[in-house]
Backbone bond lengths (Angstrom), bond angles and torsions (degrees), N, CA, C in turn:
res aa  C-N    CA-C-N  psi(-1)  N-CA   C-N-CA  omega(-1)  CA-C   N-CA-C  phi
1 X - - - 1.455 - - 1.518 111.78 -
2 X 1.325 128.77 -17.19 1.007 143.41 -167.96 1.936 101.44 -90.81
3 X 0.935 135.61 -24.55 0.953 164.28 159.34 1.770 126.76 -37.76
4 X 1.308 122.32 71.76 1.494 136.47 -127.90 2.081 81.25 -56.04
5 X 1.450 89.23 -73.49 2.143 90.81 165.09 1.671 123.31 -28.99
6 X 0.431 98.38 -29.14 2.069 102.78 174.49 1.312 107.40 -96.96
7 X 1.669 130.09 -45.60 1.415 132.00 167.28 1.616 103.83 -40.57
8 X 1.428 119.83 -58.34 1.336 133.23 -139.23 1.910 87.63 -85.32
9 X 1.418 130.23 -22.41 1.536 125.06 -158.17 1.693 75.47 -107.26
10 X 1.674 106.96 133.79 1.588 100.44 158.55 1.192 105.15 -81.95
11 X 1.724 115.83 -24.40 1.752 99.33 -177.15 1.638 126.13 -58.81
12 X 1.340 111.19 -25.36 1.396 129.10 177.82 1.220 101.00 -62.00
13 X 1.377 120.02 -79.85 1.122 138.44 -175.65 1.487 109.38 -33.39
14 X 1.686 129.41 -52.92 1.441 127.31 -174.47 1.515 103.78 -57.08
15 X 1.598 107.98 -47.91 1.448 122.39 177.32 1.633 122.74 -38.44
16 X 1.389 98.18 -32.04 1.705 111.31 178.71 1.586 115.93 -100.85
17 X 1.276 122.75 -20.98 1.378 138.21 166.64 1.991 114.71 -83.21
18 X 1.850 88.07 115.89 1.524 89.45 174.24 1.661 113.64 -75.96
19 X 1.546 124.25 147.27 1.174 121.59 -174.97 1.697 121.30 -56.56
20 X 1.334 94.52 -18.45 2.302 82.55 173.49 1.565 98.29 -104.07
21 X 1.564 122.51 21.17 1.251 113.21 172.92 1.434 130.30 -41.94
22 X 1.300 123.92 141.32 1.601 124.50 170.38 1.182 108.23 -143.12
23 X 1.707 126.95 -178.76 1.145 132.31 -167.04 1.555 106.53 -174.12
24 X 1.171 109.63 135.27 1.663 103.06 171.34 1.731 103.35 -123.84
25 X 0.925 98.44 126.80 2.044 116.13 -147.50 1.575 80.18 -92.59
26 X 2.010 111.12 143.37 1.181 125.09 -169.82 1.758 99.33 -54.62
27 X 1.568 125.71 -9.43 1.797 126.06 -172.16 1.744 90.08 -87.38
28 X 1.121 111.40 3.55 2.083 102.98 -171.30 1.297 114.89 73.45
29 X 1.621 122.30 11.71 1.459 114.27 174.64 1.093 100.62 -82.47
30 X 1.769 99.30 130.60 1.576 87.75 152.73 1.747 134.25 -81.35
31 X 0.799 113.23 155.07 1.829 112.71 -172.22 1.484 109.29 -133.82
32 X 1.777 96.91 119.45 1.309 100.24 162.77 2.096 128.38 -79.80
33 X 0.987 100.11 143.19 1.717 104.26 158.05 1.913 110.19 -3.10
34 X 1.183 89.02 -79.83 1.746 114.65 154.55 1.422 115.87 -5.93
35 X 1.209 105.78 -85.03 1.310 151.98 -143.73 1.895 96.23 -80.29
36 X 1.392 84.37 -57.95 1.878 89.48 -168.45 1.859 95.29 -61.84
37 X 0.999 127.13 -31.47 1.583 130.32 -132.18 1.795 87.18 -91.06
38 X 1.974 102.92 -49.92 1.560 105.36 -177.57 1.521 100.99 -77.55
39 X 0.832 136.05 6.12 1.709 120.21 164.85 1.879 128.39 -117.44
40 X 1.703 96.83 -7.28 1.698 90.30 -178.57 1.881 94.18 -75.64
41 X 0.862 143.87 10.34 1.757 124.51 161.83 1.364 99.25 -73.90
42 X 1.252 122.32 -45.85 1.527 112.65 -146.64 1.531 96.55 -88.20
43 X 1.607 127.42 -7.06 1.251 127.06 179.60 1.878 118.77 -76.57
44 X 1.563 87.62 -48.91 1.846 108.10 -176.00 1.828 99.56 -61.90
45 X 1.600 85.47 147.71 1.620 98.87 153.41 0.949 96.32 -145.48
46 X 1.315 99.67 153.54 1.627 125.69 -177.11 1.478 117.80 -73.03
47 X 1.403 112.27 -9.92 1.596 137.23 179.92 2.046 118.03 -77.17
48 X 1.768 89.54 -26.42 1.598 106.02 -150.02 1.377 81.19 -101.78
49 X 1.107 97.43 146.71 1.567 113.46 177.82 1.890 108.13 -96.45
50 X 0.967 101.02 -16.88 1.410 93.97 165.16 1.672 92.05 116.96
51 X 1.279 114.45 -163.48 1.467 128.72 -160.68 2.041 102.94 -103.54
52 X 1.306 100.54 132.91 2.278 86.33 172.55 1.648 104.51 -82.23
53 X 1.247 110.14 125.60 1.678 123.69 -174.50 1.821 89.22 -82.40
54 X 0.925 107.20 141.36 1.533 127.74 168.33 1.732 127.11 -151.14
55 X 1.692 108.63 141.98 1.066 90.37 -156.08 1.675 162.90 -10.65
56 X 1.960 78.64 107.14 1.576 108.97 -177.36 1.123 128.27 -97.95
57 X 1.720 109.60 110.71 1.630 108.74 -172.35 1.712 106.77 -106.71
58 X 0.828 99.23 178.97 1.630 102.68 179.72 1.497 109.61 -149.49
59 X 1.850 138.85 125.90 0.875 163.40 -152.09 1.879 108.13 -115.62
60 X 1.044 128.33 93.81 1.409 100.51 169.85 1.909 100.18 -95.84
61 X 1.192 90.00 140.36 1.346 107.60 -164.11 1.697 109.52 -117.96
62 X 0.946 132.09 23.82 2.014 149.45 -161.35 1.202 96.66 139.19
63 X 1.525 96.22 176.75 1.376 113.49 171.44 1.233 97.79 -92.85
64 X 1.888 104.50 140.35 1.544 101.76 177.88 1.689 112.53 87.60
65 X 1.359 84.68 -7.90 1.814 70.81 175.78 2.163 96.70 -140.03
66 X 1.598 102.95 164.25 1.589 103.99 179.33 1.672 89.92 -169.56
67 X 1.810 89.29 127.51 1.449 94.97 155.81 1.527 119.55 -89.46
68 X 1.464 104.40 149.66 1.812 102.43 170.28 1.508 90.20 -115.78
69 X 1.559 117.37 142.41 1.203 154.97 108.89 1.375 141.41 -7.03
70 X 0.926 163.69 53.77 1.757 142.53 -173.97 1.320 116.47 -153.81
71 X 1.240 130.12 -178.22 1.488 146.59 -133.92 1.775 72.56 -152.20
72 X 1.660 120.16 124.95 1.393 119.29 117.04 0.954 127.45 -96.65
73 X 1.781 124.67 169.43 1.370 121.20 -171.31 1.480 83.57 -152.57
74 X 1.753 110.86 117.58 1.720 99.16 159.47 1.994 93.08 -152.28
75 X 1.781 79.90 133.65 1.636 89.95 -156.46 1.284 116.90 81.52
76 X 1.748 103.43 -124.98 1.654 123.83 -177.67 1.155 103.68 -115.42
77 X 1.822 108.65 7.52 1.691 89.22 179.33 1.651 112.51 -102.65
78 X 0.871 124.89 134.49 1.720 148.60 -166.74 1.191 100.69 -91.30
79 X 1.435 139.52 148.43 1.352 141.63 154.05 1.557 118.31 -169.23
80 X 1.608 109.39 124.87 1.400 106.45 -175.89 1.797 91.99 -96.61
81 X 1.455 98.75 153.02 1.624 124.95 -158.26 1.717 121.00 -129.20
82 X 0.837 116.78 122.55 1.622 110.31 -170.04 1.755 96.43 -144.09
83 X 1.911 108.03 120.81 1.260 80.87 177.22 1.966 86.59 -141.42
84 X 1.161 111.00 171.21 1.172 122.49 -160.46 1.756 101.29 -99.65
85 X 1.376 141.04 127.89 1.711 144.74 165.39 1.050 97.07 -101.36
86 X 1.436 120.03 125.94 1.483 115.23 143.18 2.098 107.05 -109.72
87 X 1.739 96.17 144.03 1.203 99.67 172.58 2.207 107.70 -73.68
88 X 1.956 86.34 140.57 1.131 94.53 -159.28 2.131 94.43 -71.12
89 X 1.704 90.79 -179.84 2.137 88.50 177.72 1.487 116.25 -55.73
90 X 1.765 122.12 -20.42 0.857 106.02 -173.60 1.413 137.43 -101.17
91 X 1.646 93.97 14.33 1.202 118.74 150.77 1.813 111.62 98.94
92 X 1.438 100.40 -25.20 1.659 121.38 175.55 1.472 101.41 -72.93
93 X 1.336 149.34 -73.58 1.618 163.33 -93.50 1.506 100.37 -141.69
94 X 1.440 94.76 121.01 1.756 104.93 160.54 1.298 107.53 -91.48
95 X 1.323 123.30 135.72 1.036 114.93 161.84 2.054 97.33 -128.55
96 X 1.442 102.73 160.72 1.700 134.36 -172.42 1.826 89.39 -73.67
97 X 1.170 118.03 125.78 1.881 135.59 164.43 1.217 98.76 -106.65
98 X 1.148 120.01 -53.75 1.616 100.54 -165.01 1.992 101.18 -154.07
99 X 1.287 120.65 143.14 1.304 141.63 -178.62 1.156 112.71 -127.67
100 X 1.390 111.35 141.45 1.848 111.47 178.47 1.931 89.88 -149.93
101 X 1.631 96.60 139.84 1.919 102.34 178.58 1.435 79.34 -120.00
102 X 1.351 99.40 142.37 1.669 120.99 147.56 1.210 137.94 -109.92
103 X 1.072 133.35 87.58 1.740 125.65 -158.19 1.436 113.16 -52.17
104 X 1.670 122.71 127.84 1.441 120.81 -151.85 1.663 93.84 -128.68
105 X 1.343 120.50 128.26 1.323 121.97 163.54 1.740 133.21 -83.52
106 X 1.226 85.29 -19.46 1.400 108.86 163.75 1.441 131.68 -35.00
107 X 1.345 129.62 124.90 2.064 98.80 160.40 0.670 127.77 -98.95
């Protein structure tokens, strides 16, 4: 998801989003499944290289389930990131359940 090419395809993007997905975006919106899918076009440019990922850990927490970890950085904006995968029924496919940004002042 992080991935400026997968941002920019909604088909990708649905592909990586589980269907009761949510997210509460480092601005406090909340965002549905929905919601995220009709607005990452109008977000991407084809100019932006995308966001710098920084330390990324990963938690498996059950079977079938893993938290990710990480720090984005694009520009001056900072944000620590935690988002939830569950493996999909067919046992191959992660897909994203739930995402939360926190705007971080920190370096």
């Amino acid at each position: 998801m992080l991935a400026p090419e997968v941002r920019a395809t909604p088909a990708e993007a649905a592909r990586l989003l589980d269907p009761g997905f949510t997210e509460i975006g480092a601005s406090g919106t909340l965002w549905t499944r929905e919601a995220v899918l009709a607005a990452l076009p109008a977000f991407e440019d084809a100019e932006d290289p995308g966001a710098e990922v920084l330390e990324m850990t990963g938690t498996l927490l059950a079977p079938g389930w893993v938290q990710l970890r990480f720090v984005t950085v694009r520009g001056k904006r900072r944000a620590r990131r935690s988002s939830l995968w569950r493996l999909a029924g067919d046992g191959e496919h992660w897909r994203m359940y739930f995402h939360q940004g926190t705007p971080a002042a920190d370096a």
